[in-house]
DRENLUM-378716 format. One record per residue (C-alpha): x, y, z; residue number from 1; residue in one letter. Coordinates in Angstrom, 1 decimal. Layout:
BEGIN
<site><east>X</east><north>Y</north><up>Z</up><i>NUM</i><aa>A</aa></site>
...
end
This chain:
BEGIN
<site><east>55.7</east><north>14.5</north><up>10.0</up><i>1</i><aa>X</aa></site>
<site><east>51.9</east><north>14.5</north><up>11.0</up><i>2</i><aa>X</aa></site>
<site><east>48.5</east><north>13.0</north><up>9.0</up><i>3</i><aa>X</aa></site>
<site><east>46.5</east><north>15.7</north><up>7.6</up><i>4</i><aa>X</aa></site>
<site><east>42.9</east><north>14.7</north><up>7.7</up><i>5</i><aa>X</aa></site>
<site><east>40.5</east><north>16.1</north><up>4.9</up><i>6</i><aa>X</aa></site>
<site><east>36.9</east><north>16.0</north><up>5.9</up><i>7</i><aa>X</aa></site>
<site><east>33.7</east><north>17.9</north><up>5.2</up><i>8</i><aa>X</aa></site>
<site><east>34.1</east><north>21.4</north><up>6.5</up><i>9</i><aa>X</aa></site>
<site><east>33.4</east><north>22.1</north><up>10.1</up><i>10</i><aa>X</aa></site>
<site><east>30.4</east><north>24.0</north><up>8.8</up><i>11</i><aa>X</aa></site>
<site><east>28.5</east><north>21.2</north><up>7.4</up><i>12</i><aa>X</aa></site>
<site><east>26.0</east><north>19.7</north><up>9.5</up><i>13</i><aa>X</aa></site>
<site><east>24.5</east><north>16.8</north><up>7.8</up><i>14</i><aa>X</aa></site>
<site><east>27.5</east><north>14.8</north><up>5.3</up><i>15</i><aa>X</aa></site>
<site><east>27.2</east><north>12.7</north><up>2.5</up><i>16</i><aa>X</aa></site>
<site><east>26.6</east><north>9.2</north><up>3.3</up><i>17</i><aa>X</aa></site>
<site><east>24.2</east><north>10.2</north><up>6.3</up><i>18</i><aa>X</aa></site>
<site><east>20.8</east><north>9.9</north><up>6.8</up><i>19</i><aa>X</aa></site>
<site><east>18.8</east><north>12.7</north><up>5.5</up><i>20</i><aa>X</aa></site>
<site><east>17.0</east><north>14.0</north><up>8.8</up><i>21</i><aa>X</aa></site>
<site><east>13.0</east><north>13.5</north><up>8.1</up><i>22</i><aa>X</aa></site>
<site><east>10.8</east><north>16.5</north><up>8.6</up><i>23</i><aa>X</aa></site>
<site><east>7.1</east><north>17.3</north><up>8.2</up><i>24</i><aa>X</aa></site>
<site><east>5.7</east><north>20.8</north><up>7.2</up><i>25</i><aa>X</aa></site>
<site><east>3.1</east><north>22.7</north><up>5.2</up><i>26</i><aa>X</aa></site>
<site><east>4.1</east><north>24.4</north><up>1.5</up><i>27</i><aa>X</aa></site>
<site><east>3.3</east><north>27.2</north><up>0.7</up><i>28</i><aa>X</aa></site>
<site><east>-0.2</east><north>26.2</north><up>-0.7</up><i>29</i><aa>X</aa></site>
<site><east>-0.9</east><north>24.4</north><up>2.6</up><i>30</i><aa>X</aa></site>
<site><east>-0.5</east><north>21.1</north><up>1.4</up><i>31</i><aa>X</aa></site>
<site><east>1.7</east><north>18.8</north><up>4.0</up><i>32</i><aa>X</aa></site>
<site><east>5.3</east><north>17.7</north><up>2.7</up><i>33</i><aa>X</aa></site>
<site><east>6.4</east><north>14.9</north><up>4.3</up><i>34</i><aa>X</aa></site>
<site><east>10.6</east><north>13.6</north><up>3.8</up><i>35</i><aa>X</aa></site>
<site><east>9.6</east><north>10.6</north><up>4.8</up><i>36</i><aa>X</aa></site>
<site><east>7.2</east><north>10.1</north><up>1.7</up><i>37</i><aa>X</aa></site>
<site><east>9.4</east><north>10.6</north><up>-0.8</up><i>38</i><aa>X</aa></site>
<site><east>12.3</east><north>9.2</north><up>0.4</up><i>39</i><aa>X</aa></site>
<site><east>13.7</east><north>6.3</north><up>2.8</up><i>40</i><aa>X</aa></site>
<site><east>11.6</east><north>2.8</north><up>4.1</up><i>41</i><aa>X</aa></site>
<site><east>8.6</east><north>4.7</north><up>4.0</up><i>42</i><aa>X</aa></site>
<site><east>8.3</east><north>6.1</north><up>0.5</up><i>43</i><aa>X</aa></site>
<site><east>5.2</east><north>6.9</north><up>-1.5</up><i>44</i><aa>X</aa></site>
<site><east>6.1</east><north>8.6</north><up>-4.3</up><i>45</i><aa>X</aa></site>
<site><east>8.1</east><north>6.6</north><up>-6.8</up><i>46</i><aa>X</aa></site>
<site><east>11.2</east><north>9.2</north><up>-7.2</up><i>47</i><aa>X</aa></site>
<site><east>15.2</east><north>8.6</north><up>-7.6</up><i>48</i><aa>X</aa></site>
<site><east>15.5</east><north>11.1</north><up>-5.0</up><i>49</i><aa>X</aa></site>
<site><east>15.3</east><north>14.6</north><up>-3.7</up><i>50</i><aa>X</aa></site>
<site><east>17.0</east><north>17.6</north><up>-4.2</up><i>51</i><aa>X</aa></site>
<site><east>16.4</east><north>20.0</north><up>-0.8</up><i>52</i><aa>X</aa></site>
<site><east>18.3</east><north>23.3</north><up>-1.2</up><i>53</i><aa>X</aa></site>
<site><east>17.8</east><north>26.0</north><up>1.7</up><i>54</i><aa>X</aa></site>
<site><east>17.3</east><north>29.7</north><up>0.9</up><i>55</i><aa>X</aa></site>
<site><east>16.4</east><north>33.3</north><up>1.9</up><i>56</i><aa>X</aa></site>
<site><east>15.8</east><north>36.2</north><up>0.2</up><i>57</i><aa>X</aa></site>
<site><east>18.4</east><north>38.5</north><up>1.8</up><i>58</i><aa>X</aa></site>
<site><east>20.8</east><north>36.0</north><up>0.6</up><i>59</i><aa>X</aa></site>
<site><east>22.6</east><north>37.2</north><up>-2.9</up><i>60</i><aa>X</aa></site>
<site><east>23.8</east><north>33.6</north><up>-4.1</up><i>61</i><aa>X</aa></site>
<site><east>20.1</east><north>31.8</north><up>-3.2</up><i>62</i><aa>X</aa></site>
<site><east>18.9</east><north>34.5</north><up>-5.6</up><i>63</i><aa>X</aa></site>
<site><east>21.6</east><north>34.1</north><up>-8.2</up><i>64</i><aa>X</aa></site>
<site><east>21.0</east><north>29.8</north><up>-7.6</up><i>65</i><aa>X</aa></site>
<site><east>17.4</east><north>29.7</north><up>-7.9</up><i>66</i><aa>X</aa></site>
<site><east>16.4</east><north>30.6</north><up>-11.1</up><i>67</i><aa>X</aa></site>
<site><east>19.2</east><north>28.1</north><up>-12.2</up><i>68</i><aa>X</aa></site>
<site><east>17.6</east><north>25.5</north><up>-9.9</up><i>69</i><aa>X</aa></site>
<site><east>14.1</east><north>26.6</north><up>-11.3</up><i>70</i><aa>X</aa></site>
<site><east>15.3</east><north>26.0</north><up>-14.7</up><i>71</i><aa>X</aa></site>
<site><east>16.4</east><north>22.4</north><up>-14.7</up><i>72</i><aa>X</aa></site>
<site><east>13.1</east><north>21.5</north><up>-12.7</up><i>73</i><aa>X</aa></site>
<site><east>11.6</east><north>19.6</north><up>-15.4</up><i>74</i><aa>X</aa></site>
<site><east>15.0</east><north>17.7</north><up>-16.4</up><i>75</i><aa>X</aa></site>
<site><east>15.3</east><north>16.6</north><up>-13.2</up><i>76</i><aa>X</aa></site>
<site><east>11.8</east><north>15.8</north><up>-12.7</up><i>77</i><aa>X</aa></site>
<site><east>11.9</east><north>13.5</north><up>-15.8</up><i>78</i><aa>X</aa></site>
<site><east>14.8</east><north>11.7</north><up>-14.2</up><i>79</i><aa>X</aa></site>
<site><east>13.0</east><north>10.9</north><up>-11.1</up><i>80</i><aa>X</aa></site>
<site><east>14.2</east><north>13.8</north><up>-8.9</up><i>81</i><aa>X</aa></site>
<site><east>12.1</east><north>16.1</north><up>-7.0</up><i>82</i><aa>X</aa></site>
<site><east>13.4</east><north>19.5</north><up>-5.9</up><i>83</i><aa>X</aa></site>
<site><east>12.4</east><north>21.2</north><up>-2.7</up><i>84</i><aa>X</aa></site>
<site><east>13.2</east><north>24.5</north><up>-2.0</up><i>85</i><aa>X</aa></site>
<site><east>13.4</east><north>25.4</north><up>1.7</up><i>86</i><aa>X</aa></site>
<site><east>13.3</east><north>29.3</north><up>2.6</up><i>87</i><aa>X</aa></site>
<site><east>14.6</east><north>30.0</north><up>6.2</up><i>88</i><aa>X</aa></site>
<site><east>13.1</east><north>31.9</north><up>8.7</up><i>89</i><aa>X</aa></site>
<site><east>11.1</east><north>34.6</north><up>6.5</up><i>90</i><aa>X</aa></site>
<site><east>7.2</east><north>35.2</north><up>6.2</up><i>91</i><aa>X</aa></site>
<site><east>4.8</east><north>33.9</north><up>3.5</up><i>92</i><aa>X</aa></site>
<site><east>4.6</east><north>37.4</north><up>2.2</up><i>93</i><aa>X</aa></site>
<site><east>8.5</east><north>37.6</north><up>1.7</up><i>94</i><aa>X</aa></site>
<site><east>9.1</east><north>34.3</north><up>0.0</up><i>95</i><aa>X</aa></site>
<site><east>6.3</east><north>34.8</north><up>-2.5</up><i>96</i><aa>X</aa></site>
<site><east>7.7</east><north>38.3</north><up>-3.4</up><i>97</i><aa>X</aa></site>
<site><east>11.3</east><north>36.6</north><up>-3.9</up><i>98</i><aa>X</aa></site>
<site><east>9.7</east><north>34.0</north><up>-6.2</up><i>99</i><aa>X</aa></site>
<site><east>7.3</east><north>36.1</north><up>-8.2</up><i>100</i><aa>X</aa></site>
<site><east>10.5</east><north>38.3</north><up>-8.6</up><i>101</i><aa>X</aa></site>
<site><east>12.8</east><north>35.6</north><up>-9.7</up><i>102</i><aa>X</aa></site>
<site><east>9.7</east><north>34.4</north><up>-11.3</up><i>103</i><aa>X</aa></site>
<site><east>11.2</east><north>30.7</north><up>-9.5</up><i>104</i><aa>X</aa></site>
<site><east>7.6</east><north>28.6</north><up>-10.4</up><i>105</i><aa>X</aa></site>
<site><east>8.4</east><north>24.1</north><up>-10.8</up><i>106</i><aa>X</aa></site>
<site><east>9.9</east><north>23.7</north><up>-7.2</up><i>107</i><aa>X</aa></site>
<site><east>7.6</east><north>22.6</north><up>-3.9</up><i>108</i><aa>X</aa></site>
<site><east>8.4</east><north>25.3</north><up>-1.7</up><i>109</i><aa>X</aa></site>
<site><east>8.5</east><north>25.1</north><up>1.8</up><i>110</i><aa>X</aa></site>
<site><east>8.8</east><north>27.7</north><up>5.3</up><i>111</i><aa>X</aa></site>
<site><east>11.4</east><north>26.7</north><up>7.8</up><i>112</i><aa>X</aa></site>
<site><east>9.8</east><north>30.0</north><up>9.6</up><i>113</i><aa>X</aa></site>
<site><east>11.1</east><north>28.7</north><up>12.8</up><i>114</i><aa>X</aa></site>
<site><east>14.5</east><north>27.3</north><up>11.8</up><i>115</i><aa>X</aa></site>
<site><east>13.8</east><north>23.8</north><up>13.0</up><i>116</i><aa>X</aa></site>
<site><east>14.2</east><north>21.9</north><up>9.6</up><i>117</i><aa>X</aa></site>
<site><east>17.4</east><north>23.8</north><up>8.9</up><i>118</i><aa>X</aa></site>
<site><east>18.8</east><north>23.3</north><up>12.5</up><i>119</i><aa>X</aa></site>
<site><east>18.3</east><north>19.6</north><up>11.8</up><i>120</i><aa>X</aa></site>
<site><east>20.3</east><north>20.0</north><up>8.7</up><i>121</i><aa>X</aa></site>
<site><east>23.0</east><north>21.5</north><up>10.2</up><i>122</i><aa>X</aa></site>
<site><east>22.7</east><north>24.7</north><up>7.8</up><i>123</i><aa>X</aa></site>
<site><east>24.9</east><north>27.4</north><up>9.3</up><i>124</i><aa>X</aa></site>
<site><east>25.2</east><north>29.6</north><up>5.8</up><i>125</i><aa>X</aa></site>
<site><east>23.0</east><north>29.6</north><up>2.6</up><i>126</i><aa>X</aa></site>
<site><east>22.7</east><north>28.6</north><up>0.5</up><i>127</i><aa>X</aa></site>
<site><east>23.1</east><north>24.8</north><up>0.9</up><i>128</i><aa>X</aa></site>
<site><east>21.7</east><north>22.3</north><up>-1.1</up><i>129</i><aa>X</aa></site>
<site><east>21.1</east><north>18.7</north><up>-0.2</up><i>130</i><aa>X</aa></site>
<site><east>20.8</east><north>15.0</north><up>-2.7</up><i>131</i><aa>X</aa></site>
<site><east>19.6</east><north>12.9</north><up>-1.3</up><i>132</i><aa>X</aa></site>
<site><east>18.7</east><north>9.3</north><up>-2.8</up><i>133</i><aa>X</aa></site>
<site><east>15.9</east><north>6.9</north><up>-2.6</up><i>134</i><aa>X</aa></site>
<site><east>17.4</east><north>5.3</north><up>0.5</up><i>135</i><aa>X</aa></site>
<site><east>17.1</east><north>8.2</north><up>2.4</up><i>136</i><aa>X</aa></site>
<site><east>20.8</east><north>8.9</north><up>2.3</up><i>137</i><aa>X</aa></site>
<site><east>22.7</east><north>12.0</north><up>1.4</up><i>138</i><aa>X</aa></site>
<site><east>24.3</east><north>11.4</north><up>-1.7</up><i>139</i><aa>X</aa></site>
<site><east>25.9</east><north>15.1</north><up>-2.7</up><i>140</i><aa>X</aa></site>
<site><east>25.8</east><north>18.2</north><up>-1.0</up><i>141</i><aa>X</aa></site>
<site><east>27.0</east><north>21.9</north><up>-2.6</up><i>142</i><aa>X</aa></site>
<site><east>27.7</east><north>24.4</north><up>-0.2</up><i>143</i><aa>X</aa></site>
<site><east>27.4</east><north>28.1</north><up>-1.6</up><i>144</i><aa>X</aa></site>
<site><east>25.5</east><north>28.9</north><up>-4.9</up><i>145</i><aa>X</aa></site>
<site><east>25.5</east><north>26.1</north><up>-7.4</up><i>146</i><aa>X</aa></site>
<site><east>26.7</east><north>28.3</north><up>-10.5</up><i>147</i><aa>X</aa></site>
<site><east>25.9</east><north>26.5</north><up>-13.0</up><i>148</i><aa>X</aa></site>
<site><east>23.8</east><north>23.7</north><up>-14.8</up><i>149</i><aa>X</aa></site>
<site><east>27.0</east><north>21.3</north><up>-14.7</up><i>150</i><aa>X</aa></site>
<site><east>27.5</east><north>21.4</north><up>-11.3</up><i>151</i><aa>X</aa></site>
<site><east>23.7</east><north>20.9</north><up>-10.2</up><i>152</i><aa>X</aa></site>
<site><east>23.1</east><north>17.9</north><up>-12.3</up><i>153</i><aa>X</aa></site>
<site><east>26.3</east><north>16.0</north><up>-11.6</up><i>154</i><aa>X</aa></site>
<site><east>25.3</east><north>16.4</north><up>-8.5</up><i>155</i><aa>X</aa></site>
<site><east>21.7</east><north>15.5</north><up>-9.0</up><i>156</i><aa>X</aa></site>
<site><east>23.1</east><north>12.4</north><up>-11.2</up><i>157</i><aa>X</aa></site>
<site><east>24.7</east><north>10.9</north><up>-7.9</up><i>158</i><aa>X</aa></site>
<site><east>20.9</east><north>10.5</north><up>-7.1</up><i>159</i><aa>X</aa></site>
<site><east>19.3</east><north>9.7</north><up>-10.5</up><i>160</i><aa>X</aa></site>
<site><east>20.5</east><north>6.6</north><up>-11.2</up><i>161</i><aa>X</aa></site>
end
């Protein structure tokens, strides 16, 4: 009789208890958002930790999630938790549209237009969202649509301590 292994799924790149890969890039008000700054050795911004969920706006569950994720902003915020929204590969123009729509307002949202932040990550579907801690560790990470306030802040919890 064989061992049965559970891990994370094949399909995750980046698991908890890793390093959150660092990344540098504009948001969508031009303003450079560093990973590094907010979390890790590094840090200048005095926060629990970060919340970095990837999106697009051909994707159903992203556009079911982010309203959700939109809603809990200041919550989270008072407990020390930023949240950055990452949309993949689509123009300015698109993601704006998908926001005003959703009418998605508290996060920092930044453009993976090239795909380079998400390859990092390991992100393979979306949506995917990412806690990670003070430390610059991954603390939680929900694969699919978080579906509902529960699930987002226990996960945001592993981070706001």
């Amino acid at each position: 009789m064989g061992l049965l292994l559970i891990t994370a799924p094949a399909f995750a790149g980046i698991r908890v208890n890793e390093s959150a890969p660092l990344f540098s890039v504009k948001d969508l008000e031009g303003n450079i958002f560093n990973l590094a700054d907010v979390v890790g050795a590094t840090r200048k911004e005095p926060v629990q930790g970060v919340i970095v969920s990837f999106f697009a706006s051909w994707c159903i569950p992203c556009r079911n999630e982010l309203p959700l994720i939109n809603s809990q902003a200041d919550e989270l915020k008072s407990k020390g938790v930023k949240i950055v929204i990452v949309n993949v590969k689509e123009d300015e123009k698109t993601i704006k549209a998908l926001l005003g729509d959703l009418k998605v307002t508290k996060p920092l949202v930044l453009s993976d237009r090239n795909g380079e932040i998400s390859k990092k990550y390991g992100v393979q579907f979306l949506p995917v969202t990412f806690f990670v801690g003070a430390d610059g560790y991954v603390k939680s990470v929900i694969y699919g649509e978080i579906e509902n306030k529960k699930k987002l802040m226990d996960s945001a919890d592993k981070i706001a301590k």
